[in-house]
C-alpha positions, 0 to 999 in steps of 0.5 A: 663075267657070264660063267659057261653055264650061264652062257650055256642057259642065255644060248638055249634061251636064244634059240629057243625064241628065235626057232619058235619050237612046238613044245615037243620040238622043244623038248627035243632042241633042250636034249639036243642042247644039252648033249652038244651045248653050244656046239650044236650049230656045228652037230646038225647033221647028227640030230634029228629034228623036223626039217623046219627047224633044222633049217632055222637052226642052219640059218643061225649057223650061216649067220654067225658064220657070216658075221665071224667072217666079216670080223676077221 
């Protein structure tokens, strides 16, 4: 079973390829990353990052959202 780090380390990694940051965008996401962990989704509205990004990173949240949903 995947310890919280590794969750933590297999979810930056996810975002990362999907988002397709720059690598100063990257480095930013990684900060952001580490101060939210997987909560970041849940943060947006308190990180700055280019607006591009953001909407990629608000998308996931939609989708997990969505998909939360129709499990319930």
């Amino acid at each position: 079973m995947p310890t919280e780090n590794q969750d933590l380390t297999q979810f930056k990694e996810l975002l990362i390829k999907l988002t397709e940051p720059t690598e100063n965008e990257k480095d930013s996401l990684k900060l952001y990353l580490e101060q939210y962990g997987i909560n970041l989704l849940n943060h947006l509205d308190q990180v700055d990052l280019p607006l591009p990004l953001l909407e990629k990173l608000d998308a996931i949240r939609i989708l997990i959202a969505d998909s939360k949903e129709v499990n319930e």
